[in-house]
MDTraj code that builds the backbone (N, CA, C; nanometers):
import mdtraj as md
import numpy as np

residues = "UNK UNK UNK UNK UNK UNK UNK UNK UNK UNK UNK UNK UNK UNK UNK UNK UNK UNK UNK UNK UNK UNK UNK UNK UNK UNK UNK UNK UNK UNK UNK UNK UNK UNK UNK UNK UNK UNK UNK UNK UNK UNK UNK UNK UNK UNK UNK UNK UNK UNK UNK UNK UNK UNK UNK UNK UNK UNK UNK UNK UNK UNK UNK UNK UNK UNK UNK UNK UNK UNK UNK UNK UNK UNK UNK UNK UNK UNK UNK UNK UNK UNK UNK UNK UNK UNK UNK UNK UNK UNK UNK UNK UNK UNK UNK UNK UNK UNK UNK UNK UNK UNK UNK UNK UNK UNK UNK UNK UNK UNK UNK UNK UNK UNK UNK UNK UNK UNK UNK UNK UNK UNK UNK UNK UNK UNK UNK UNK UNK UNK UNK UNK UNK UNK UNK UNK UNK UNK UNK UNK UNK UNK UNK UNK UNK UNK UNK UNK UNK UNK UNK UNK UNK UNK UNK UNK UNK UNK UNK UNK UNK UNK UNK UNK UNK UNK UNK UNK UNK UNK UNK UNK UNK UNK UNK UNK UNK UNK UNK UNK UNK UNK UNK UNK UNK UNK UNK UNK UNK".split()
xyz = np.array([
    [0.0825, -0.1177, 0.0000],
    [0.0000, 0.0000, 0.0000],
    [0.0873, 0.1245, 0.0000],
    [0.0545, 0.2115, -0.0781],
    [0.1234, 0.3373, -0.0611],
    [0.1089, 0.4376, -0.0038],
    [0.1071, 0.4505, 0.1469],
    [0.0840, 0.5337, 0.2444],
    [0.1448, 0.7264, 0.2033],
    [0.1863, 0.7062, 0.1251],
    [0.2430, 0.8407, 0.0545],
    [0.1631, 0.9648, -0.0298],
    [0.0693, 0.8799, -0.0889],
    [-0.0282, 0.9395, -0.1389],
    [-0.0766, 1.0648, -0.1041],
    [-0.0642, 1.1813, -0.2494],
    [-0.1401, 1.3155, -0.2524],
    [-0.2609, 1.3289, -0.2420],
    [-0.3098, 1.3882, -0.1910],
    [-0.4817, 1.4159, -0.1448],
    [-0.5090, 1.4869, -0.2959],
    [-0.6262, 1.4244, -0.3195],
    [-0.6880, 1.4653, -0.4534],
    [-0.6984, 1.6101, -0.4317],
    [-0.7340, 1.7027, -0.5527],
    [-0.7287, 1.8407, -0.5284],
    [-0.8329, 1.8899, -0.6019],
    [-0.9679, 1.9781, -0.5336],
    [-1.0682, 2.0014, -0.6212],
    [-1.0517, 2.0505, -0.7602],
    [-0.9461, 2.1379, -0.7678],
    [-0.9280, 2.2108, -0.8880],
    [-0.7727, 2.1736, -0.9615],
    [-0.7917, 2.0951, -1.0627],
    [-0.6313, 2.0620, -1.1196],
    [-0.6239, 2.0987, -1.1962],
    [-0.5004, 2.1696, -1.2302],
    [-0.4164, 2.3039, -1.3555],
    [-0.4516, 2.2137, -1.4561],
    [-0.4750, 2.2578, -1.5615],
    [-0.5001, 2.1932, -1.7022],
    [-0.3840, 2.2088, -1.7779],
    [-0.3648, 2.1153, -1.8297],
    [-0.2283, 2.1237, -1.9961],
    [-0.2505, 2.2012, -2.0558],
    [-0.3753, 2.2036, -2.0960],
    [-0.4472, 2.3160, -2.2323],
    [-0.4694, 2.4376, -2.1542],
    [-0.4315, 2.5561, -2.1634],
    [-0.4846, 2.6608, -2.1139],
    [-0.5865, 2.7374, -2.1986],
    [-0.6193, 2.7100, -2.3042],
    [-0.7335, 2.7275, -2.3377],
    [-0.8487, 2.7088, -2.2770],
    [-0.8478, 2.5884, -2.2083],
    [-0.9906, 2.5413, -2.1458],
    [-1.0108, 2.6842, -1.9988],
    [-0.9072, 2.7467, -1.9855],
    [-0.9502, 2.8212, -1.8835],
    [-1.0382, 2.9635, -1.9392],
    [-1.0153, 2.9319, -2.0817],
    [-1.1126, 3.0709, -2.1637],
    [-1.2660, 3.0091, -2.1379],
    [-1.2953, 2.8253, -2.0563],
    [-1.4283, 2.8598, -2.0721],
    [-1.5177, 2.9063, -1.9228],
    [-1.4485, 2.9108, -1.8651],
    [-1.4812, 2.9694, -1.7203],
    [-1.4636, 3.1241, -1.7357],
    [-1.3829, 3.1920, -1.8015],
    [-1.3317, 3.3299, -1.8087],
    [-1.4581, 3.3536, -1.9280],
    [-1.4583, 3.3152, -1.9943],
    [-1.6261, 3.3269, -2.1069],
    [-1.7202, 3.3912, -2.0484],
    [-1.7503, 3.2539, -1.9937],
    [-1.8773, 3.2126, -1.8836],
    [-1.9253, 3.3432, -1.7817],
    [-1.8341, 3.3620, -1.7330],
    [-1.8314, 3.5003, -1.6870],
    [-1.8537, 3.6085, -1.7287],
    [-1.7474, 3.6138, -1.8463],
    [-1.8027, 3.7469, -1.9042],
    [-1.9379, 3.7492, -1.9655],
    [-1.9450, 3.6555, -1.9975],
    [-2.0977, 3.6179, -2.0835],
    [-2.2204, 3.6835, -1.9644],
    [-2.1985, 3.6062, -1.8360],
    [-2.2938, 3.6676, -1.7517],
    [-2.2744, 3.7813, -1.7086],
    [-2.1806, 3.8949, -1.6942],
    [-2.1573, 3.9804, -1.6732],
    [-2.2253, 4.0906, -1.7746],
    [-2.1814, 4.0465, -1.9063],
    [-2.2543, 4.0888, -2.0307],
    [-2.3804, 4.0861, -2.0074],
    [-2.4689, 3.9775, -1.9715],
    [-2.6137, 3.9381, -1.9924],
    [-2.6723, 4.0433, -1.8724],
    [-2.6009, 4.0223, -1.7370],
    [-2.6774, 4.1296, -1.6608],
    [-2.7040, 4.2802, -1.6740],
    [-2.5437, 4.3219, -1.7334],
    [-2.5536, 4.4336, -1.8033],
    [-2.6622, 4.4614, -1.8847],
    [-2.7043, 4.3836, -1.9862],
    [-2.7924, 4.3845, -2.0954],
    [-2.9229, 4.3972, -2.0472],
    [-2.9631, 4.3118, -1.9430],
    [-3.0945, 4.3503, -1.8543],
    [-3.1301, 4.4645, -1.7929],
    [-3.0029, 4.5151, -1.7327],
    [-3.0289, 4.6452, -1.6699],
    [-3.0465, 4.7332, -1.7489],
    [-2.9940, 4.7160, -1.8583],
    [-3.0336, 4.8791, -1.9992],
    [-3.1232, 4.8422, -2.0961],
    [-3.1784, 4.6874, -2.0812],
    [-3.3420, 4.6962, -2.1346],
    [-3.4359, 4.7626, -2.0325],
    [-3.4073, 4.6794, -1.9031],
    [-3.5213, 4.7792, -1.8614],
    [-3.4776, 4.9251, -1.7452],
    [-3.3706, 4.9612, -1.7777],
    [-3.3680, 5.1068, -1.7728],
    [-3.4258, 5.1833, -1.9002],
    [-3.4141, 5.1184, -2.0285],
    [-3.4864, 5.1700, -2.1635],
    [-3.6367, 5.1737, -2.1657],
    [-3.7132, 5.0581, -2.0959],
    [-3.8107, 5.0356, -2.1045],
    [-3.8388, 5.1167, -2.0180],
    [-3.8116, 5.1315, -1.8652],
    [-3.8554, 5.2827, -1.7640],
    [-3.8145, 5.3893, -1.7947],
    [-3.7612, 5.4383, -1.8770],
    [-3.7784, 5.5721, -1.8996],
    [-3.8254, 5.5994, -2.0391],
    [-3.8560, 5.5301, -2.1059],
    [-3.9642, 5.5241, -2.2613],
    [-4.0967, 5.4783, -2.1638],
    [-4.1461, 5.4713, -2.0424],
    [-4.2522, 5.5060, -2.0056],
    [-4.2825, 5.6149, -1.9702],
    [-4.1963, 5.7131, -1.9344],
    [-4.2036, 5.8736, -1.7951],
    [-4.2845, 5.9778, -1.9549],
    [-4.3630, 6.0784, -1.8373],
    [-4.4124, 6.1482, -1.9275],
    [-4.3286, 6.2588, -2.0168],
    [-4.2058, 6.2242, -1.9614],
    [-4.0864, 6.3167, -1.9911],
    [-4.0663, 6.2669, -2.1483],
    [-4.0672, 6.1492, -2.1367],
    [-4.0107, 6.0924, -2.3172],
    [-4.1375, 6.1291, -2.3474],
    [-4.2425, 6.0980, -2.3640],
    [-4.3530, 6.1191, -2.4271],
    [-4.3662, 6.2632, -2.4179],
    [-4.3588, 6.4089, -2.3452],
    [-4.3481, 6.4912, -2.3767],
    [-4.2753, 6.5216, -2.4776],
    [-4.1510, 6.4951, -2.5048],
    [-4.0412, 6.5221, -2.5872],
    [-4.1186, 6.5171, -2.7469],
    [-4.1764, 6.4308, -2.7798],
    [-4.2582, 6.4434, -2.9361],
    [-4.3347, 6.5068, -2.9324],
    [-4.4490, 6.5328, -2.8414],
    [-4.5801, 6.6051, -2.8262],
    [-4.5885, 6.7095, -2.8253],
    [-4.5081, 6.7987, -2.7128],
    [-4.5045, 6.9165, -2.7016],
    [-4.4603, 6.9726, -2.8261],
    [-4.5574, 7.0852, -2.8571],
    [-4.5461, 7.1655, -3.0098],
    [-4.6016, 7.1172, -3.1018],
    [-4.5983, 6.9782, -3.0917],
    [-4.6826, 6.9469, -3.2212],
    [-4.7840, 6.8559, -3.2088],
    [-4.8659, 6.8850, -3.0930],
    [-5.0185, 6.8951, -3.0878],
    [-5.1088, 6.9487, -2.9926],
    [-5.2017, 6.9264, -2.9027],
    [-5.1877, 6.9896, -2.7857],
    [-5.2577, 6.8890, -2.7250],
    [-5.2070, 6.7572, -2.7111],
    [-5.2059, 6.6136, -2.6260],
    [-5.1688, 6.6750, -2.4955],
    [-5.0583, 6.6917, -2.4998],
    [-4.9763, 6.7373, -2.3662],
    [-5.0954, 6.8518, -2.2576],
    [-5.0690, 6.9380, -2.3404],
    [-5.1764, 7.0405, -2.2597],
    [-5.2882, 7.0001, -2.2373],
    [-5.3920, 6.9235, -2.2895],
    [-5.5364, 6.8541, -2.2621],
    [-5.5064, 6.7615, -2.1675],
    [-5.4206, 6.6792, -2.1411],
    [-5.3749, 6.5952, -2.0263],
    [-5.3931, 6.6257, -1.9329],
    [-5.3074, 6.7136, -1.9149],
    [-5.2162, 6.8114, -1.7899],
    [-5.3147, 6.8518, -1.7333],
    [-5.4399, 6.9242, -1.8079],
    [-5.5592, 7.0372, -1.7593],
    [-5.6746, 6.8825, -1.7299],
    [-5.6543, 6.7289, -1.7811],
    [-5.7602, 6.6404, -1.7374],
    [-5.7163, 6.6199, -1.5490],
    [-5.8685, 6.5012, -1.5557],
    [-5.8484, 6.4668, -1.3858],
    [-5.7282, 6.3699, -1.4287],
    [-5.7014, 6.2934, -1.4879],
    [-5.6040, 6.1747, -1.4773],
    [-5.4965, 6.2808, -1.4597],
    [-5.4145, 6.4305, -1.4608],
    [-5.3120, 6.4592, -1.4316],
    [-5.3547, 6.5877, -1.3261],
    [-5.4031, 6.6134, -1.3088],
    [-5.4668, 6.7147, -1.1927],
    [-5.5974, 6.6726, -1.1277],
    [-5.6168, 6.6287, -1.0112],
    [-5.7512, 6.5800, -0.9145],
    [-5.6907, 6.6530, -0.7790],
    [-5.8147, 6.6163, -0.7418],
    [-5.8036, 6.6452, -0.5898],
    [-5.7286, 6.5310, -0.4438],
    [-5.7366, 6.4539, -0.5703],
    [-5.6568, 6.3069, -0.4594],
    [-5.5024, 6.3208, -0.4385],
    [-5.4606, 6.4155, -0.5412],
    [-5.3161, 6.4528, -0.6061],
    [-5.2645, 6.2846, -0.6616],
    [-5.3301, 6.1995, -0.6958],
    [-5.2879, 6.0752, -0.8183],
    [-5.2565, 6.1013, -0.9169],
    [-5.1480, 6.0874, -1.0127],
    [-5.1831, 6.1020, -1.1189],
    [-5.1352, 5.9723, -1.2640],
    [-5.1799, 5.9262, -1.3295],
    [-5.2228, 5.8311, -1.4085],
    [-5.1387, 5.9097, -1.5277],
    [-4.9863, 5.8378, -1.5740],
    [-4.8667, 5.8939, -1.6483],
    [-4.9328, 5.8201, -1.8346],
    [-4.8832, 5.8844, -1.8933],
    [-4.9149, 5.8452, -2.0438],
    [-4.9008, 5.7235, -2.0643],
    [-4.8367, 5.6262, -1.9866],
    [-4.8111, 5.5271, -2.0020],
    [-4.9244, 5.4416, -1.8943],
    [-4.9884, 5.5225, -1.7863],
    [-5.0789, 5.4118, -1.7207],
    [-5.1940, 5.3865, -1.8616],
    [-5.2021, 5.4905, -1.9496],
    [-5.3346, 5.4631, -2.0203],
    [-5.2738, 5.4420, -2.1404],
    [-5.1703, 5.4070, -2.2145],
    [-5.1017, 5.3468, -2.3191],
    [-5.0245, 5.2486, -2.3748],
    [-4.9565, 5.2243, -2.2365],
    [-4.9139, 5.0813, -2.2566],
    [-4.9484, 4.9909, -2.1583],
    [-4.9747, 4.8722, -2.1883],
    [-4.9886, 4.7617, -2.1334],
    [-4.8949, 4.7323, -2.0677],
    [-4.9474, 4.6882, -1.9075],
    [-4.8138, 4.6070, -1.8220],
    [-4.7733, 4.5032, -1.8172],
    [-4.8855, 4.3854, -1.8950],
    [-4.8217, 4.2487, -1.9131],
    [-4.7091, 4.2434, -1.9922],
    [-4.5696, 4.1943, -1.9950],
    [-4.4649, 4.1889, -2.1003],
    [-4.4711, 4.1652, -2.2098],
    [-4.5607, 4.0273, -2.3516],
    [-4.6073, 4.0541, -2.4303],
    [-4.6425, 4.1672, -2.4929],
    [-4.7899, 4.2032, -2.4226],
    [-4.8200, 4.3065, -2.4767],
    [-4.7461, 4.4649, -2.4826],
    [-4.7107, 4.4740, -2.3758],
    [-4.5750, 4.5751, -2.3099],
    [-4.5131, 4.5972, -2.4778],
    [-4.4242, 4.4827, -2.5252],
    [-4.3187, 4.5010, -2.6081],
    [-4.3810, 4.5175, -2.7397],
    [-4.5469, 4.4137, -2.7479],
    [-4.5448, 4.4698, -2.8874],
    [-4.6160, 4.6367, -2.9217],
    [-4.6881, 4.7042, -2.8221],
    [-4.6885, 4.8083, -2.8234],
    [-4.5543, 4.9284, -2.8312],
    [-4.4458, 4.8769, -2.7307],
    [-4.3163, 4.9622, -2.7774],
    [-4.2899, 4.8972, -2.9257],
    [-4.3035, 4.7820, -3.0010],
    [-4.2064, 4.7717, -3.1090],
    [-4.3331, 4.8985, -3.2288],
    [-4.4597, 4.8281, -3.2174],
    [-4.5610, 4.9367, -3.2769],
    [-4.5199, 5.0733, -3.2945],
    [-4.4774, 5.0854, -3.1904],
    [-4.4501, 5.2510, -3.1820],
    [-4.3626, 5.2938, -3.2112],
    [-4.2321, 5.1966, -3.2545],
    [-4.1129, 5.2643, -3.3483],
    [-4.1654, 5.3218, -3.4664],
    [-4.2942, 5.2905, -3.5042],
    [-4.3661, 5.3692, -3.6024],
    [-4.3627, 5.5120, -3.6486],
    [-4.3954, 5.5672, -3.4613],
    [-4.3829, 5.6751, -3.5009],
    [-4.3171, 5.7730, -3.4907],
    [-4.1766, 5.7215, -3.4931],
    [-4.0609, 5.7880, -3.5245],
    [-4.0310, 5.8370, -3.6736],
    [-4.0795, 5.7496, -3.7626],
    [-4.0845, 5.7618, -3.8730],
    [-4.1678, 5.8804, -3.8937],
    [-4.3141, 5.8712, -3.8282],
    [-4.4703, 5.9423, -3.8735],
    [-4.3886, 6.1217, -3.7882],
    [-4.2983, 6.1147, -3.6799],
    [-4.2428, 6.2156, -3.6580],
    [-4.1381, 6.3067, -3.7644],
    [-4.0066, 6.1897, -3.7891],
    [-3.9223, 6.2521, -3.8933],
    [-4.0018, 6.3034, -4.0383],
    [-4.1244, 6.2603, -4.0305],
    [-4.1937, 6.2835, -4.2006],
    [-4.2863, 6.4190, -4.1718],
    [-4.3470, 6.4234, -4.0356],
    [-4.4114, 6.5466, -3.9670],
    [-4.5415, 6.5198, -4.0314],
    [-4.6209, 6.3903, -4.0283],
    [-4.7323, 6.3803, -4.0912],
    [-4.8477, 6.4175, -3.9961],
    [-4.8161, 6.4043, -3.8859],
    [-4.8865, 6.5256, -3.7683],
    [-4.8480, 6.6148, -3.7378],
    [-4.8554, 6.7699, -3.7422],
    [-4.8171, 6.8865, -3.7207],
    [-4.9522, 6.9498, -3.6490],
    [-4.8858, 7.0462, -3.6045],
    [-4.9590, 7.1615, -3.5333],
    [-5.0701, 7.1928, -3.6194],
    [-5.0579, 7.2490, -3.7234],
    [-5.1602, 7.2942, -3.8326],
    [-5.2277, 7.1527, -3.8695],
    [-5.2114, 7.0322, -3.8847],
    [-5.3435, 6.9270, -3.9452],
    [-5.3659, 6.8678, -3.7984],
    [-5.3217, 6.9173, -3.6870],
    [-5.3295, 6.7961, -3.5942],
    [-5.4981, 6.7573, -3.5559],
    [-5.5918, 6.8955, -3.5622],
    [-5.7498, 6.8798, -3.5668],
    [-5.7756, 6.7898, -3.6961],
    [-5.7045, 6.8011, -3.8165],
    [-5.7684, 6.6779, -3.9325],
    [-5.7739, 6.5315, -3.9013],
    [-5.6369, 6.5452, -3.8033],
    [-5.5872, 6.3853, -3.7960],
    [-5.6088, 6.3426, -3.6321],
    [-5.6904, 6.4307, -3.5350],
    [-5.7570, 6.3809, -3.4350],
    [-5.8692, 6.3019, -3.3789],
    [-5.9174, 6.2463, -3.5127],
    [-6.0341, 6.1385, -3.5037],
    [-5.9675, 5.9903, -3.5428],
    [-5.9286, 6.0275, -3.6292],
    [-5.8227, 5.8895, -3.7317],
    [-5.7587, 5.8085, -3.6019],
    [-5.6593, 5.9271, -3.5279],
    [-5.5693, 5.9270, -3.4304],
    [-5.6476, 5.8476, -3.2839],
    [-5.7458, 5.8736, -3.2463],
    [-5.8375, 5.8853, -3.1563],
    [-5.9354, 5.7647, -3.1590],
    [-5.9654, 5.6976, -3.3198],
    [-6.0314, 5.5622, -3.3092],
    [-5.9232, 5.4937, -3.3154],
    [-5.8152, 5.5174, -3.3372],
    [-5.7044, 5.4108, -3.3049],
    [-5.6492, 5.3583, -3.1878],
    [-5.6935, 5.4426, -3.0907],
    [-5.6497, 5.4212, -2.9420],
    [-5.7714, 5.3311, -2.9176],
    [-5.8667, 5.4113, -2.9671],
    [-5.9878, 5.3618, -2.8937],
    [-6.0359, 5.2043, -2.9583],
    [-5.9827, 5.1639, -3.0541],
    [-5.9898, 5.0242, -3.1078],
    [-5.9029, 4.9390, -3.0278],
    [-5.7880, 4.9841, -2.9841],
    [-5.6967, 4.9673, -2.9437],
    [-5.7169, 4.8945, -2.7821],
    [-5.7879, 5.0155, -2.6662],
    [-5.8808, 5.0245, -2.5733],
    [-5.9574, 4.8709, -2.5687],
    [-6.0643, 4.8731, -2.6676],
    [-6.1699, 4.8076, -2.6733],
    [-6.1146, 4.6395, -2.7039],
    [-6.0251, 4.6279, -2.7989],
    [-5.9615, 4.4827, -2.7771],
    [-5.9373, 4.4569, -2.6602],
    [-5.8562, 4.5705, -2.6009],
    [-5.8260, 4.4508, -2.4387],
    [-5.8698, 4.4999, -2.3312],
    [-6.0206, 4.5168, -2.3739],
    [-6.1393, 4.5464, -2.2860],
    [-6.1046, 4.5927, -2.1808],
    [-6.0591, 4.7224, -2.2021],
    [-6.0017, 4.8383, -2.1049],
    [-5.9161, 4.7692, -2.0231],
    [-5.8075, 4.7109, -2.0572],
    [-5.6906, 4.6709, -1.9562],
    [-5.6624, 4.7618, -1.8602],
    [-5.5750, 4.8689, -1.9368],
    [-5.4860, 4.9753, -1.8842],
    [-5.6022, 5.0688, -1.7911],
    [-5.7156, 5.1092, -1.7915],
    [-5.8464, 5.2099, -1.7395],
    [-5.8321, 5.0768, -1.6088],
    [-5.8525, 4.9604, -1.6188],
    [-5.9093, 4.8644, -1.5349],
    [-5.7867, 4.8503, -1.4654],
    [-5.6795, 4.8799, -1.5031],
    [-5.6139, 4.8755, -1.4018],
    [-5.5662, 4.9496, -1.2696],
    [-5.6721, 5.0916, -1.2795],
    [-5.6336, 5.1848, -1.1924],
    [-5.7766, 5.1925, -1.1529],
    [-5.9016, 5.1660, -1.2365],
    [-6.0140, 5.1984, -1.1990],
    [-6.0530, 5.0489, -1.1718],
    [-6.0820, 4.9753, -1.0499],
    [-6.1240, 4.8218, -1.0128],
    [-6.2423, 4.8428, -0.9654],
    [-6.3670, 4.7845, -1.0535],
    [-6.5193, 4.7818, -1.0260],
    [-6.5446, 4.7370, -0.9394],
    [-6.4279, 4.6595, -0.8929],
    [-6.4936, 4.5260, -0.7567],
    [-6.4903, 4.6557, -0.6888],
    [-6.3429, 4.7467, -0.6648],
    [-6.3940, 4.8353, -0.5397],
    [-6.4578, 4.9525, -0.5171],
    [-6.5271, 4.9872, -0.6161],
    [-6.6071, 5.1181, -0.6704],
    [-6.7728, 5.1098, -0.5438],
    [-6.7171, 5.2493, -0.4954],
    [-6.7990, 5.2539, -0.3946],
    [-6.9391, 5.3060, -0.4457],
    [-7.0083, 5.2000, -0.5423],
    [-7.1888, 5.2645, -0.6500],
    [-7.2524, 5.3407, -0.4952],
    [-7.3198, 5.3458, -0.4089],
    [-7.3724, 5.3987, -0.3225],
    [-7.3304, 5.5682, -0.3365],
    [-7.1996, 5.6116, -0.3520],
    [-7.1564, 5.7039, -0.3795],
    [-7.1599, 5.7905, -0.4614],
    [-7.2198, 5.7195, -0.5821],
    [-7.1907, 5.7291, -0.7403],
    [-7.3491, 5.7829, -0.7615],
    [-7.3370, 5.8949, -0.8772],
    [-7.4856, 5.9937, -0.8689],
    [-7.5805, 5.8113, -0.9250],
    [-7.6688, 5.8549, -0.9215],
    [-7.7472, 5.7079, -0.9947],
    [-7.7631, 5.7188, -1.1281],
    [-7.7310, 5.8078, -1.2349],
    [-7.7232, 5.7798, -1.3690],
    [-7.6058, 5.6962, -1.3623],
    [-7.4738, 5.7134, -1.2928],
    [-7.3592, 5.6812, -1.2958],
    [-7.3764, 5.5972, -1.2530],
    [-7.4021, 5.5631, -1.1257],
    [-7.4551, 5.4056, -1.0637],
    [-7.4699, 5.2926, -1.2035],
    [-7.5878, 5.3849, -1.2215],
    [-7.6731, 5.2655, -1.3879],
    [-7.5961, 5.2160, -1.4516],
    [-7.5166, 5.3813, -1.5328],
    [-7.4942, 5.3020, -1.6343],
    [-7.3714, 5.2085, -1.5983],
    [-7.2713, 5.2327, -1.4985],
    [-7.1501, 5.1055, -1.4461],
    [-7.2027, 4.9931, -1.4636],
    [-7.3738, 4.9837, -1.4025],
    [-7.4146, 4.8629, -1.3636],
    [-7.4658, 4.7785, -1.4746],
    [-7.5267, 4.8923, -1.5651],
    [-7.5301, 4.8169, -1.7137],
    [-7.3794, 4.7992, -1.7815],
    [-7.2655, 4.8619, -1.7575],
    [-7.1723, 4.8515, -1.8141],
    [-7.0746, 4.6868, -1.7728],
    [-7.1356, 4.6763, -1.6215],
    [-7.0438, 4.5586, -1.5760],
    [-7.1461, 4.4073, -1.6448],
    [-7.2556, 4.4632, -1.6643],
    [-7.3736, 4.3084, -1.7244],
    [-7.3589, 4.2959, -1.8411],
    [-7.3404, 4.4231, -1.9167],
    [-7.3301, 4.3810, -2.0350],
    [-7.1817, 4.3804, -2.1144],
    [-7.0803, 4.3377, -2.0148],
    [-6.9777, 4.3380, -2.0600],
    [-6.8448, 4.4244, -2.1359],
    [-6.9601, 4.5163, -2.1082],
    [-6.8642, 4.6652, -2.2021],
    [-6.7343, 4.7274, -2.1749],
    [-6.6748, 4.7899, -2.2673],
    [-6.5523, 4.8647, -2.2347],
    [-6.5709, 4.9703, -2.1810],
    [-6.4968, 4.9992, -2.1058],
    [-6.4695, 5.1960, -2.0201],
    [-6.4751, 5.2838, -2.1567],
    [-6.4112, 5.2767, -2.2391],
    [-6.3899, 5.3875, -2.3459],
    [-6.5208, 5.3186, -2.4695],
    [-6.6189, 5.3048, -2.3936],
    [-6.7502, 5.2839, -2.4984],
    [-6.8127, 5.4179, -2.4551],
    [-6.7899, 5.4329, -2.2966],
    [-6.8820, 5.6084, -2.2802],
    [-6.7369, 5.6944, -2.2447],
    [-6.6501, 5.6116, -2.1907],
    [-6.5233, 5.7486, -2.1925],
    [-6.4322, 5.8020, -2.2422],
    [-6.4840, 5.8424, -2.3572],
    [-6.4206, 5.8864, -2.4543],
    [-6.3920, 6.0445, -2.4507],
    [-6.2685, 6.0829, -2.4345],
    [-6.2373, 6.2414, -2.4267],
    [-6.2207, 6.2705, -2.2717],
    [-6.1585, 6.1565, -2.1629],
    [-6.1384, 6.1698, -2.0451],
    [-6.0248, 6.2158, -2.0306],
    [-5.9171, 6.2699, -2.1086],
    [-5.7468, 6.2845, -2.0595],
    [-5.7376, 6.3454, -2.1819],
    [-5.7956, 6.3676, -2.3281],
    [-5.7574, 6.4144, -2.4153],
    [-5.9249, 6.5069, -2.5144],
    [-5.9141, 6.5535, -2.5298],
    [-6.0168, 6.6637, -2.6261],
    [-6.0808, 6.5286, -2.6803],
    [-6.2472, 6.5295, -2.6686],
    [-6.3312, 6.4038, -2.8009],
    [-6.3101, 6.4870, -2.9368],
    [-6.2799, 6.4231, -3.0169],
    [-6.2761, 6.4694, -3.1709],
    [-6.3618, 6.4462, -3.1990],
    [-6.4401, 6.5520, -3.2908],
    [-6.5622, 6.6218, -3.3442],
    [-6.5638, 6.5017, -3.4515],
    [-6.7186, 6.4346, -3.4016],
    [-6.7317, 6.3454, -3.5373],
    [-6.8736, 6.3675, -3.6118],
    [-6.7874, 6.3728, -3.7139],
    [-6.9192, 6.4558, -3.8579],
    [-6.9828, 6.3026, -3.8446],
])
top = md.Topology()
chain = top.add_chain()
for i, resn in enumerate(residues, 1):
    res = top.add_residue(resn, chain, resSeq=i)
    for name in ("N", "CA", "C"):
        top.add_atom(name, md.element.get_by_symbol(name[0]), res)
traj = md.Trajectory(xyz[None], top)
């Protein structure tokens, strides 16, 4: 028996020193990947703030100002409900394909196919598009700040009472009667 014997050693030097590029990889790879997470969604939180969305609006329409002067950005509760509680979706799916949608209108910006001067032509066009938009996912984004379960009706004048109460039976969307709550209703001929 050979009582002499080296104690095995968890980690033994390799011949190839190449193989140590795959631990040194590996690393960087995850180092890379976390990086990469943190500046998607540092991209994704601040392409929500009303600050980016000001940045196109202001001047060339008066979105911004009709907001600002609605209850969703001035109440008495001091809440206020950012361009993004009523525009984008918070599930991730939907989240991304609304941001990829909207590289759109970077383009519809650099071309200036909304301006100050047509922005009343192109505020209905503009306006059933949200509101189609709305109505597919049966007021997600409204339902997510406004919850019927906890809506105190006793409170609520009784036309308002009603119509919630016809609104919750018959399945309807918020933007079937609230239309022009945060932004001007466009005048429809």
């Amino acid at each position: 028996m050979n009582q002499h014997r080296k104690p095995s050693r968890l980690w033994k030097q390799t011949r190839s020193r190449w193989l140590l590029g795959i631990p040194i990889g590996g690393f960087i790879a995850l180092v890379l990947g976390a990086l990469g997470v943190v500046t998607f969604h540092g991209v994704m939180d601040f392409t929500n703030t009303n600050e980016f969305c000001y940045g196109c609006h202001i001047g060339r329409d008066t979105i911004v100002e009709e907001y600002q002067a609605s209850v969703h950005f001035n109440n008495r509760s001091g809440v206020i409900a950012t361009c993004a509680d009523c525009h984008v979706p918070k599930p991730f799916v939907d989240k991304m394909i609304v941001k990829v949608k909207a590289t759109a209108d970077i383009y519809y910006q650099l071309m200036e196919t909304v301006t100050l001067e047509n922005f009343e032509q192109e505020r209905l066009r503009l306006a059933e598009h949200v509101w189609r938009d709305m109505a597919a996912s049966n007021s997600r984004e409204c339902r997510s700040c406004h919850t019927p379960e906890r809506w105190d009706s006793d409170a609520q004048p009784i036309r308002v009472r009603t119509n919630h109460q016809k609104m919750l039976s018959q399945n309807m969307n918020c933007i079937d009667c609230h239309q022009g709550v945060a932004h001007k209703r466009p005048v429809i001929e």
